[in-house]
N, C-alpha and C positions, 0 to 999 in steps of 0.2 A: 413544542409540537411533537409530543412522542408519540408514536403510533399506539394506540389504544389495546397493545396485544402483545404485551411483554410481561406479564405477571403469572409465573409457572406456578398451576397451584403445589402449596404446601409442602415438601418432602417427596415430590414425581420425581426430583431427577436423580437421590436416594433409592429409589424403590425398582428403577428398573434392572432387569438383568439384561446382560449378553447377551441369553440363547430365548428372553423369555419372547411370547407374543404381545404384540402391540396392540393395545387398544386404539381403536378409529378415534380420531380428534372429534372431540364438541364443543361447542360453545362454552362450555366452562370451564374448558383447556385455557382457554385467553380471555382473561378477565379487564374491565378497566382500570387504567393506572392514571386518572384523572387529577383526582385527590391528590395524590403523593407528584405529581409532577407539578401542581398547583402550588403545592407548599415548595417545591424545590424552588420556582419562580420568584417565590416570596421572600426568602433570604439569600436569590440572587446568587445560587450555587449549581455551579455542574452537577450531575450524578458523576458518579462514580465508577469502573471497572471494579468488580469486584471479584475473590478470587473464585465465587460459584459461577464465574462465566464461562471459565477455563476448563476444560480437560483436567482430571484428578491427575492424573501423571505426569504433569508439568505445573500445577498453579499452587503444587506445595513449594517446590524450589524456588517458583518466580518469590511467592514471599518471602520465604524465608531471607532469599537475598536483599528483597527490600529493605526489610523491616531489619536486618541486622546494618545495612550501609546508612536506614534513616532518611529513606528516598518515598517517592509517591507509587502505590502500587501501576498506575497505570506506565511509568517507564517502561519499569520490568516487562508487565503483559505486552503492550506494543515492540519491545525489544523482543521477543520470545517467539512472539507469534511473527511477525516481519523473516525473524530470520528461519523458524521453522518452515512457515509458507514459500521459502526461496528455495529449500535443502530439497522442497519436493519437486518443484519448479514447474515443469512440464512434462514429467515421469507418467502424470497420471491428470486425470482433469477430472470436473463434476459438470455434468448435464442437466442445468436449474429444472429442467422440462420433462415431461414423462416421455414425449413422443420426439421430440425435436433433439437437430444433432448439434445444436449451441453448445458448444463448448466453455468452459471457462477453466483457468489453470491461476494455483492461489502465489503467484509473487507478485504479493503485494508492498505496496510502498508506507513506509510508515514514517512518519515526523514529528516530532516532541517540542512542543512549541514551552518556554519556562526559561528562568533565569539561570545563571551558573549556580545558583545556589542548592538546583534542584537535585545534584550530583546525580546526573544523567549520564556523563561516561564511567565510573564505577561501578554503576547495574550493566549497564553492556559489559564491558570486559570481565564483571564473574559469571555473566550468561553465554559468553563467549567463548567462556574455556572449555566448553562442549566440543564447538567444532574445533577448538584448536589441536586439543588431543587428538584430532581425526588427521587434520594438516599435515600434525608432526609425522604421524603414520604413513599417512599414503606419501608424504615425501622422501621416507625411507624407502619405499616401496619403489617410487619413481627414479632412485639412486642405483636400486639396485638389477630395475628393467630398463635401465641406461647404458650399464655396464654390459648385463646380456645382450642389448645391442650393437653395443661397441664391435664386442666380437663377434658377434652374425654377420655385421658387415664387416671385417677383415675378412669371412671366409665368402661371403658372396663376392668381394673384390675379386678374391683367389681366383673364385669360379668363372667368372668372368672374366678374365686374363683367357685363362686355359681354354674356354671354349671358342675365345675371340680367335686364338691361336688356332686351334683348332679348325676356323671357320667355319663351326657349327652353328648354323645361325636359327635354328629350331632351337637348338637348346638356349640359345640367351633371350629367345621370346618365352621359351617356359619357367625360366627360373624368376621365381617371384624377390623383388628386394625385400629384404626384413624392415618393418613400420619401426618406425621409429614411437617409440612410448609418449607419452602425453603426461603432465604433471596435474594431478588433481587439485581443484581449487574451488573452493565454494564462494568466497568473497573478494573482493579489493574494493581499495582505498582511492584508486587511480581512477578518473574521471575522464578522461581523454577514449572517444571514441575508438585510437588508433590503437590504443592497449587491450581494447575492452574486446574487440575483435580479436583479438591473436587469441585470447583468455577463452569465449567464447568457442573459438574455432575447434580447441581444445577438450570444451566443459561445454557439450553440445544442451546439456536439460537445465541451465541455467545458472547464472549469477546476481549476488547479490553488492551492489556498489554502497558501504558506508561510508560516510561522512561524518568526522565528528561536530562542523559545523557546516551547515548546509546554505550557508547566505553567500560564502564562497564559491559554490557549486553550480549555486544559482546565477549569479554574477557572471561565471567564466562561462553561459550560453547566451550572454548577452554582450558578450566582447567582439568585434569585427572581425571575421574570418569561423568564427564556429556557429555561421548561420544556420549550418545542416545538422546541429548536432541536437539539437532541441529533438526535430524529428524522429531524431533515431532513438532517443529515450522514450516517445511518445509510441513505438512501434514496439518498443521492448516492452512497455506496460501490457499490451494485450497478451504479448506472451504465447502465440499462435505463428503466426505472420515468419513471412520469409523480410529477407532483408539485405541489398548490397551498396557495399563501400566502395569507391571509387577514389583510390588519391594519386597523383602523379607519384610521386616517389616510392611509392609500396603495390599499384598496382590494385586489382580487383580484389575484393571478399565479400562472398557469397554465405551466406548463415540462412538456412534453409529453415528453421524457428528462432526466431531471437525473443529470449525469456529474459528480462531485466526483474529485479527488483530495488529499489533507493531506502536508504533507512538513515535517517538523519536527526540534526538538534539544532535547533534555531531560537535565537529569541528574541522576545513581543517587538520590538524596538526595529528588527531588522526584516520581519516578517508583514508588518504594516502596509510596507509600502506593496509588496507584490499581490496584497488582497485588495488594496484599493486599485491597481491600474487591471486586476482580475474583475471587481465590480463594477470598473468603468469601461470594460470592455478593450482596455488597449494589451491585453494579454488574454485574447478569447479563445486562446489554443487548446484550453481546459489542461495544461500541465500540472499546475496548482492544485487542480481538483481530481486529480489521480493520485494524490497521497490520502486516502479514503480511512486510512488509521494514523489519525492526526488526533493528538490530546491536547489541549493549554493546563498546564501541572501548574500549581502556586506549593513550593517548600513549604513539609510537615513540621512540625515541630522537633526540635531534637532534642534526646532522653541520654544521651551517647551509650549507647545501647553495648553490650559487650558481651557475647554469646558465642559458641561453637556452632558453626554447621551444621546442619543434619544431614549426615553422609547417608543416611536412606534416601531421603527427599532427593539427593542430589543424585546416585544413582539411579534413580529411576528417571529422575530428568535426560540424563544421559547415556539411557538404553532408548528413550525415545528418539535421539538425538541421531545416536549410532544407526538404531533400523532405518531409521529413513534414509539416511547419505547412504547406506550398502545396499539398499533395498532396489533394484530396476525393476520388479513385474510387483506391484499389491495385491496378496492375493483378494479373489471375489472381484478385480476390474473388468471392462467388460473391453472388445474391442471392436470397432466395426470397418468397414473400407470408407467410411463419411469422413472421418478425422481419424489419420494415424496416430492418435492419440486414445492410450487406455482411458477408461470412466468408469465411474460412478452416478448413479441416481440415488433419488429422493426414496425412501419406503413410502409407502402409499398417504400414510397418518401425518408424516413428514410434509410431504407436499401441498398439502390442504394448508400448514402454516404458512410453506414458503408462497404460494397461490395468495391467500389472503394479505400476507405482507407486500407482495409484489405489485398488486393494485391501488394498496393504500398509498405506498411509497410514491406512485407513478402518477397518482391525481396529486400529493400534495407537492411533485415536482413541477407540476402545471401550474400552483398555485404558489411558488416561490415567491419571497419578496424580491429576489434582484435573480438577473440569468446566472450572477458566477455562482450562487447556491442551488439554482436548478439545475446545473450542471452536474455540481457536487451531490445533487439525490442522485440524476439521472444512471450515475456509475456505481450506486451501491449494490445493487442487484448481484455484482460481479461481486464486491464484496460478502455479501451475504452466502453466497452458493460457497467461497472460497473459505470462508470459518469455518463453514459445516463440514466440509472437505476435510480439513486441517483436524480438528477435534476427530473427525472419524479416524485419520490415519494414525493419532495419538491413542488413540484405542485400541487398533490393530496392533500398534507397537507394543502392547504391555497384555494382551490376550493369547496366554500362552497356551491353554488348553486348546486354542484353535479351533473352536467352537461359533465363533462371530459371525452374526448374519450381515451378508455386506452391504444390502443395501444403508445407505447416511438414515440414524434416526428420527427419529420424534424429538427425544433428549438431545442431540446436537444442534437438530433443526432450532428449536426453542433458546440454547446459548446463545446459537447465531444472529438471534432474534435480538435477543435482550442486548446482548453486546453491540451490535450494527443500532441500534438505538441512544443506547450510550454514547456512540462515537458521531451520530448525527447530532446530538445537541452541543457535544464540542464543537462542529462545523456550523451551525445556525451562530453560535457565538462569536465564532471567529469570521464568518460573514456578514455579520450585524453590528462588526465593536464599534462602540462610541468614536474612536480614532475614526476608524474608515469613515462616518456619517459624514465625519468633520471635514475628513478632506475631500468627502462629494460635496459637501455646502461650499468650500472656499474655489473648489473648481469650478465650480455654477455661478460664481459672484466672479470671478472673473471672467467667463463667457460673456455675461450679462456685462460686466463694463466693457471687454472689447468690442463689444457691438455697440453699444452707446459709441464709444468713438468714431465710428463711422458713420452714426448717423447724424440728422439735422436735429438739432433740439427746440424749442420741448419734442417729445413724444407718448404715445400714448400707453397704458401700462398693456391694451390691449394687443398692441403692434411690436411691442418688446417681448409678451408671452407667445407670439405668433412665429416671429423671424428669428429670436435668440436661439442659438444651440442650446439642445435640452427642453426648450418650451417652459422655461420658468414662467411659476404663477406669480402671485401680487405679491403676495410674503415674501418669496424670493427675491425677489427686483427690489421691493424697500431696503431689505437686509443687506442685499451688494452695493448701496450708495448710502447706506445710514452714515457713513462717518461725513459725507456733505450733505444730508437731505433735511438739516434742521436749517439751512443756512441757502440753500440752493435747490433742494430736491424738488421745490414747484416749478423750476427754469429747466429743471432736466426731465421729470415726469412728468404729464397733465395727470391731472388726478381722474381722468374719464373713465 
């Protein structure tokens, strides 16, 4: 079910410049992709991420790393984009709307659903080593604005003695104590709300929580005693919102925007279970359906591939990497007293795609086969606005002549298209798998036998589709008593 409006004609997104003027969108900007999504259905394959979705200044290095470890490009791209969309956090937002102050801010949550084979934590950890060179920096930095406070406070101690002597007590309400420094941090590993707050308190425009396996992560909000903590991941996805913790032993915190983003690896076998009790409605909290950059990857073939790096490719990965964590004002953001949050809009040519996308997406959420997929449309929007976002700031990053028009393009609008497309028919798959159907059928066969137990037999198939949970039809009800209805099934159903 791919939106009919992903096919950029021929060489557009080649052909534009930085500083050029935009042609107004027409109808033959977005062509149908019928045909080519027909044949994909046909041999029963995903599309694919591919590296024209990505911003030039980052989807050389994402491959390159790929294709040298022998992994699936969509790791790389979902590792890349996850942690980029984090680095920005709530620095800056996009405004889906020309007039309206909806805000959205891109930490988004990303999850790699594949077997171990798919060597999913060796693209992270060489896409990693961006921010980590940043780490090691600013912890030097933090080393060394610890030391200068060391001794600010021996000599505010001083001062404080002497005026107390003194009992000048104007002076010890004027004398300011010296702040004690903050250690910069972009990521952790630590899952515990109690951490994530101190972290936060610290790193007010956001954090990003990896996982190298996320069925653990998931599990430990399902444990007795961390009823509250689901919520407070569910509050950090919006990425706006204030937010306070409350624990006996530590007391109140207060986080005046709590920006979360999750980026994880799970796989098929352990991820099952939590999209069937998602389609069955007994996890309706929509958590599940906030990892919006979600791929199921099957391992590529391997060539044992053995090549050098391309230290261009990676440099340039990693000046995008650098502008953004240094970067607090983008220039061309805009600012208003609606949201103390800078922005970004659409250009005018821009908006007509995201306008058209955004109604299409929004009926064919009405028209979901099950609520936990409608769910899963209903939040891409946020998705959408957040990649165009993302790709724009990776352009600012590498536009040195400083010539860039700010408003989000045409050409970004149109990635964000094709890419939030791509990543919706992973999500239709992974809402639809065979498994899940299965264990809706075998949950349905047993509703239908516990209620046969309670009731008087025979009865009628019409009063069994009426009172059974779920409202199974005839098919259903034979199918949950076939293993005695060659022998019994006329004592237990009437056939009326």
């Amino acid at each position: 079910m791919l939106y009919d409006a992903v096919k950029v004609f021929e060489g557009e997104a080649n052909t534009e410049k930085v500083n050029a003027t935009e042609s107004k969108t027409n109808n033959s900007d977005i062509v149908s992709n019928n045909e080519a999504n027909s044949n994909t259905k046909e041999v029963n394959e995903l599309p694919h991420i591919t590296p024209e979705m990505l911003p030039d200044s980052i989807s050389g290095w994402v491959q390159d790393v790929c294709e040298r470890i022998e992994s699936p490009f969509e790791i790389g791209a979902v590792t890349a984009l996850t942690l980029i969309g984090n680095l920005i956090g709530n620095k800056v937002g996009v405004r889906p709307k020309q007039q309206d102050s909806w805000t959205e801010v891109p930490n988004l949550w990303g999850m790699i659903i594949g077997r171990p084979s798919i060597k999913k934590t060796p693209v992270y950890n060489e896409l990693y080593k961006a921010v980590s060179r940043l780490e090691i920096e600013a912890d030097k930095e933090f080393e060394k604005a610890l030391k200068d406070y060391e001794i600010e406070m021996e000599v505010y101690k001083e001062k404080i003695k002497e005026l107390k002597k003194d009992g000048d007590l104007e002076g010890l309400k004027s004398i300011p104590e010296p702040t004690k420094p903050s250690k910069k941090r972009f990521t952790t590993s630590d899952g515990t709300v109690e951490a994530i707050c101190d972290i936060v308190k610290q790193n007010p425009n956001g954090l990003l929580i990896t996982r190298d396996e996320l069925s653990g992560f998931l599990k430990m909000m399902d444990k007795a005693g961390r009823e509250g903590d689901k919520s407070f991941y569910l509050e950090g996805w919006s990425g706006t919102s204030s937010f306070s913790v409350d624990r006996i032993m530590r007391g109140s915190t207060y986080i005046p925007r709590l920006t979360l983003g999750i980026l994880g690896n799970i796989q098929p076998s352990m991820i099952k279970q939590y999209v069937y009790e998602a389609v069955q409605g007994h996890r309706a909290d929509g958590f599940l359906q906030r990892f919006q950059l979600t791929v199921l990857v099957e391992a590529i073939e391997q060539k044992n591939i053995d090549r050098s790096p391309n230290k261009e490719l990676r440099d340039r990965f990693y000046k995008v990497i650098e502008y953004i964590a240094k970067t607090d004002y983008f220039k061309g953001s805009i600012k208003d007293d609606f949201e103390n949050i800078p922005f970004y809009r659409f250009k005018d040519d821009a908006q007509v795609v995201y306008n058209e996308w955004f109604l299409s997406n929004a009926k064919e959420a009405q028209n979901a086969f099950n609520e936990a997929f409608e769910g899963h449309l209903s939040k891409l929007p946020k998705l959408f606005a957040s990649l165009a976002l993302i790709f724009h700031i990776c352009d600012l990053a590498v536009d040195t002549e400083g010539r860039y028009n700010f408003g989000i393009s045409k050409i970004n609008a149109l990635k964000a298209l094709k890419l939030v497309e791509v990543l919706k028919a992973h999500a239709e798959r992974l809402y639809s798998t065979y498994e899940v159907e299965e264990m809706l059928k075998d949950a349905m066969a047993d509703n239908i036998l516990e209620f046969l137990s309670t009731q008087t037999l025979p009865i009628s198939f019409r009063e069994v589709s009426r009172k059974a949970k779920g409202k199974p039809n005839k098919e259903a009800i034979i199918k949950a008593i076939k293993g005695i209805y060659r022998y019994a099934g006329s004592k237990i159903v009437s056939k009326i």
